[in-house]
Structures are given as structure tokens and as C-alpha cells.
C-alpha positions in Angstrom: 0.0 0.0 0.0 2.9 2.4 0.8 4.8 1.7 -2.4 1.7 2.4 -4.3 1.3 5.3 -2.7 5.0 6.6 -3.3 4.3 5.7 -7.1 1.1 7.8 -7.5 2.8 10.5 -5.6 5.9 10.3 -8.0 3.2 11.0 -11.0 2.0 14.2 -9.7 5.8 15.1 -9.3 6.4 15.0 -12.5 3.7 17.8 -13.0 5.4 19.8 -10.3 8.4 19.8 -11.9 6.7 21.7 -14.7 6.2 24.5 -12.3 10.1 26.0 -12.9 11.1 29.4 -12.7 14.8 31.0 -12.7 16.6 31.1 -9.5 19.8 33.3 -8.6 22.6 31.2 -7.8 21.8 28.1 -9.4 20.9 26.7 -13.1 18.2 28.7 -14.6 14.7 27.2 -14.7 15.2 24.1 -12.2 13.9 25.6 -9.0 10.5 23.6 -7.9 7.9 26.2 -6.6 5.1 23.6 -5.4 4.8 19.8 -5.0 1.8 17.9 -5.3 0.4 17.0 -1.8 2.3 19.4 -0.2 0.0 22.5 1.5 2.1 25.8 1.1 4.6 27.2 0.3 8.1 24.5 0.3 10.2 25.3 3.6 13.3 26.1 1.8 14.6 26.6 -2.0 14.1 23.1 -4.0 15.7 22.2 -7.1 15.7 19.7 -9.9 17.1 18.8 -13.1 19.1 16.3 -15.0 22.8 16.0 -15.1 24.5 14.4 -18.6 27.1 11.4 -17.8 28.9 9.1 -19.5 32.1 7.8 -21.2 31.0 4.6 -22.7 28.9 4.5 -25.9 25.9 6.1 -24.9 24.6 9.3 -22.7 22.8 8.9 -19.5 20.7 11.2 -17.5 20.7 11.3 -14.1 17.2 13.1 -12.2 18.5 15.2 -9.0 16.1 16.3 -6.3 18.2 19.1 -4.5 16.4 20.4 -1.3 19.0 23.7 0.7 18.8 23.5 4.2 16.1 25.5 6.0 18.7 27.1 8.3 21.8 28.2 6.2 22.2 26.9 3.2 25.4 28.8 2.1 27.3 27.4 5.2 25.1 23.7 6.5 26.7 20.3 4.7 25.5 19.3 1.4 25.1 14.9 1.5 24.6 13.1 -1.3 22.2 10.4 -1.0 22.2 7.3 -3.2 19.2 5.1 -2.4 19.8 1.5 -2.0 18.0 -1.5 -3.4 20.0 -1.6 -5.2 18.3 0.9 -7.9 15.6 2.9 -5.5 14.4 6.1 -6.6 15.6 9.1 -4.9 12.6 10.5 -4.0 12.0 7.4 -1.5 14.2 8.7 0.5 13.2 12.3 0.2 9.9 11.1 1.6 10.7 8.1 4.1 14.0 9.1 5.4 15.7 12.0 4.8 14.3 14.6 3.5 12.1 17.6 3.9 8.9 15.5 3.7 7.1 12.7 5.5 4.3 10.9 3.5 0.9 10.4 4.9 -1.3 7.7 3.1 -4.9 8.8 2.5 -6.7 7.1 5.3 -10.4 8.5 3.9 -9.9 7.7 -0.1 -7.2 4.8 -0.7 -6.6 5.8 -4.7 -6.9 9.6 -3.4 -4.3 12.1 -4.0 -1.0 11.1 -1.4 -0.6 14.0 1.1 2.8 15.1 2.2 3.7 16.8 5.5 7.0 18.6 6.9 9.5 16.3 8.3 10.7 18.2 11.6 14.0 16.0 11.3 15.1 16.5 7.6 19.2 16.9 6.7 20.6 19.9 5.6 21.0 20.8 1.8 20.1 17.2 0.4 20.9 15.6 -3.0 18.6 12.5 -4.0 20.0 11.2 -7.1 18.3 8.6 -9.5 21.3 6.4 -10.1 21.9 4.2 -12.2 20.2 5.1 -15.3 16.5 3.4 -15.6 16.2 4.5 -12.1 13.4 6.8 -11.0 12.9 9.5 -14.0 16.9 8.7 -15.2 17.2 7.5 -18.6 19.2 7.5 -21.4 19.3 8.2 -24.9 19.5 4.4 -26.2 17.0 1.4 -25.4 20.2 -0.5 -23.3 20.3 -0.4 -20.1 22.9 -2.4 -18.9 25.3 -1.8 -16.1 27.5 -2.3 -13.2 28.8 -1.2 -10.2 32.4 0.3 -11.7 30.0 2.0 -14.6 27.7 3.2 -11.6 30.6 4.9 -9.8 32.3 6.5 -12.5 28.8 8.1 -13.3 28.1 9.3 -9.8 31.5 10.7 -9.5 30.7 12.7 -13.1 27.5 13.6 -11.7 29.2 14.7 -8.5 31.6 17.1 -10.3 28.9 18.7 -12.9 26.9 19.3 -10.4 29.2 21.7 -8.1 30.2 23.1 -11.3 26.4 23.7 -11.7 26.3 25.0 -7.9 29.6 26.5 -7.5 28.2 28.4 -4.4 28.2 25.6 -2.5 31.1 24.6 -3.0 32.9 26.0 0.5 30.4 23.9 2.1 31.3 21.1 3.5 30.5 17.9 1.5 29.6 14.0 2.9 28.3 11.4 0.6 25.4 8.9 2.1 23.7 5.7 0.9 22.0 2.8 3.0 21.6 -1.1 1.4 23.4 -2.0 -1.5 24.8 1.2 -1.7 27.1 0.4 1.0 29.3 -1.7 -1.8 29.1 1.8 -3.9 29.4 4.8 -1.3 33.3 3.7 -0.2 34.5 3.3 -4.0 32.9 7.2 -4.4 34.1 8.4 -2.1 38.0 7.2 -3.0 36.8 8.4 -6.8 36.4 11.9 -5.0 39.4 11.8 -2.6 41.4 11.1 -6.0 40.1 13.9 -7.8 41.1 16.2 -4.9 44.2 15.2 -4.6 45.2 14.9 -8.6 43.6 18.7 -9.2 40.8 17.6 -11.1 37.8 19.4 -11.4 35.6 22.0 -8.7 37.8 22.3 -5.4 35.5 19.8 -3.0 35.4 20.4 0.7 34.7 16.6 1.1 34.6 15.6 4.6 33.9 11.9 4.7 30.3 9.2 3.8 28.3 7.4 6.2 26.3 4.4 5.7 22.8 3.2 7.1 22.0 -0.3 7.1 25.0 -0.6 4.8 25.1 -4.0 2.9 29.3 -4.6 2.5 29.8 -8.3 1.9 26.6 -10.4 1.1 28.3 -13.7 1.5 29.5 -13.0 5.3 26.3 -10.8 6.3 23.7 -14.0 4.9 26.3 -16.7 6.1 25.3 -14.5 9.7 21.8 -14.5 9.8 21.2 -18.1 10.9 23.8 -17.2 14.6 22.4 -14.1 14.8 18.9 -15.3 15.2 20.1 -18.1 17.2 21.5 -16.0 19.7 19.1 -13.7 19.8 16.8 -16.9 21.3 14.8 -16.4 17.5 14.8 -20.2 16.8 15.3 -23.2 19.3 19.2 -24.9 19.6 17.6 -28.2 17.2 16.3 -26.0 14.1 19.9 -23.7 14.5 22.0 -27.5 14.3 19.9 -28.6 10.9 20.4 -25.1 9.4 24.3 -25.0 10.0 24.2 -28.0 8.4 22.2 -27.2 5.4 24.1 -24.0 5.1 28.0 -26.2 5.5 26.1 -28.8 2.9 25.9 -25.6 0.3 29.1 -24.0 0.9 31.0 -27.3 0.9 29.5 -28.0 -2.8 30.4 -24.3 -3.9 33.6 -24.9 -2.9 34.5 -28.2 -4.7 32.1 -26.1 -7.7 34.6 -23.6 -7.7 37.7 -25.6 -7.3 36.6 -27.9 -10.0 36.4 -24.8 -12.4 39.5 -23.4 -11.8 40.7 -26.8 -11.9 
């Protein structure tokens, strides 16, 4: 029921951001005046646009949903949020998590018209970004999609740089990069892509301070090897059921192994 409502409310976005007009200080025509849902005015000056990427044989376009802090924008931290999944739209987390908005499901009409409400506890100066390309409203100008996670990094760290050079007033600010889920493989990498860039010269000065990870997925094979001893101990499941699961689980990995060793072989 929730992720139908974050889907209707994501077509009645894409009226809103019809509703552009130019802003000082940032790209002309990509400042959102209203959202759908939302009573009032916004609480702060929203942005959103597309940024062009790619080195391979094809463009993609990456959606941004850029919301300033509501206390100083010039001088609060500007995050980066990559949803997880992996391949979540941004605005998820503009709604759920993060950002400036908290979704309230229509309790009266259940194919009504989502309502949105201010989130008391929202970041300062927050970049959503659809990433990779087929995500959200990102696209690109060929019917292939296909990707990985070196071609997703190398497009985030584009994306990174054009977009400061799009900004360039917030550059002094200081700058963190933030994902949860699968985008705990991805955030690390980015943030070495950035450090790099720093150090070799390349590109908008950053004032890059460090990333932090929620619910961060690092190593799938170690984190679902631990799920049977963590509910174990926990007192989840009863000593018997935790032996015959062990096994199973040494049964599997024991024929992996001699799979893999037979390959190489």
C-alpha cells in the first residue's frame, strides 16, 4: 500500500516539476515552486534537473532532487544520498528518510491524491539522485540499459563534479556522501573516486569531509552466512532448528567450494 502510494505520488511530481522558474545562484529554470500534496509554500529553495554522464557508448541522465537547508544553506553540509535496493528512486528517501517531507497515506480515499507533510528532522541541503540510469525518472538516450557497479561509480563521480560546477556556491560547504543497502558496496569506492580527484587537481575544489552508511550491505556472503547465529542467539529459533540449518548452510558452501575448485581446476 505504501509503495503504491510513493508511485502515485511520484506522477503528480512529475507535474510539479513543470512548475520552474529561474533562481539566482543556481541553473536557470530548475527551482521547484510547489509539489503535489504538499500544502504551502516548500520550507526552503528546492531544485531539480538532470545531469548528462557518460564515457561509454551512450549518454545517461541522471534526475536530481536538491532540497537547501532550511537554516543556512550557504554554510550547513550538502550529502549526497544514493538510495539503495539496489536501484531505489531518490525521492524514496526524500519522503521516508531523509528529507524535507514525510508521506501520509490517505486514510479516507485509498486511490486519493498522497498528502505530504514537513518532516521536523530532515538533513541539511540534500541531494537525492536517481542512479543508475533506468532509475526513477533517469534514462538515457539508447533502449540499453545495462550496467555495473564500476560503470555506476564512475557516473556518480561525473554527476558529482557537474553538479558543483552547476552550484559553485556551495562549494565552500562542507560535502559528505550517504547511501544505506546496496549502496554500502558503492558509497566507499565514491568516495576514494572523490578523494582522488582532490588530490590529482581535477575538477571543482571539494570540501569533502567523509560518507556514512545506514544499514550498509558490504559483503553479502559473510552478512547471509550471519543471519542463521544471529537469530540463534538472539533466542529467535530453538538450539535443534539452528544445528539442521548450519548443516544445510555447510552442505551448500561445501559443494560451492569443490564447484569452484573444479572450475578453476
Amino acid at each position: 500500500m505504501l509503495l503504491d502510494k510513493i508511485i502515485s505520488l511520484m506522477s503528480y511530481l512529475t507535474l510539479a516539476f513543470l512548475v520552474l522558474v529561474p533562481a539566482e545562484g543556481a541553473p536557470i529554470d530548475e527551482e521547484v515552486k510547489q509539489l503535489p500534496g504538499f500544502d504551502g509554500e516548500l520550507p526552503s529553495k528546492h531544485y531539480a534537473g538532470y545531469i548528462t554522464v557518460g564515457d561509454h557508448a551512450y549518454k545517461r541522465y541522471l534526475y536530481y532532487y536538491f532540497a537547501t537547508s532550511e537554516r543556512n544553506p550557504l554554510e550547513d553540509p550538502v550529502t549526497l544520498w544514493i538510495n539503495g535496493g539496489p536501484d531505489c528512486a531518490g525521492l524514496d528517501a526524500l519522503l521516508r528518510l531523509i528529507g524535507p517531507f514525510k508521506l501520509e497515506p490517505n486514510l479516507v480515499h485509498s486511490n486519493g491524491q498522497p498528502k505530504v507533510r514537513k518532516n521536523p528532522y530532515s538533513w541539511t541541503n540534500i541531494i537525492v539522485v536517481d542512479s543508475p540510469a533506468g532509475t526513477g525518472y533517469s534514462y538515457t538516450d539508447t533502449t540499453d540499459y545495462t550496467t555495473n557497479d564500476t560503470w555506476t561509480v564512475s557516473d556518480l563521480y561525473e554527476f558529482v563534479i557537474k553538479w558543483f560546477s552547476e552550484y559553485p556556491k556551495f562549494l565552500p560547504n562542507p560535502f559528505y556522501l550517504s547511501g544505506c543497502a546496496h549502496r554500502g558496496v558503492l558509497v566507499p569506492v565514491l568516495a576514494q573516486e572523490v578523494v582522488k580527484g582532490i588530490e590529482s587537481d581535477k575538477g571543482p575544489k571539494l570540501n569533502f569531509k567523509g560518507y556514512s552508511l545506514g544499514n550498509a550491505a558490504l559483503n553479502l556472503d559473510i552478512e547471509s552466512s550471519a543471519k542463521v547465529p544471529f537469530v540463534h542467539r538472539m533466542g529467535l529459533i530453538p538450539d535443534k532448528q539452528y544445528e539442521i540449518s548450519t548443516l544445510i548452510w555447510l552442505t551448500h558452501a561445501k559443494e560451492n567450494i569443490l564447484a569452484t575448485v573444479t572450475l578453476i581446476a
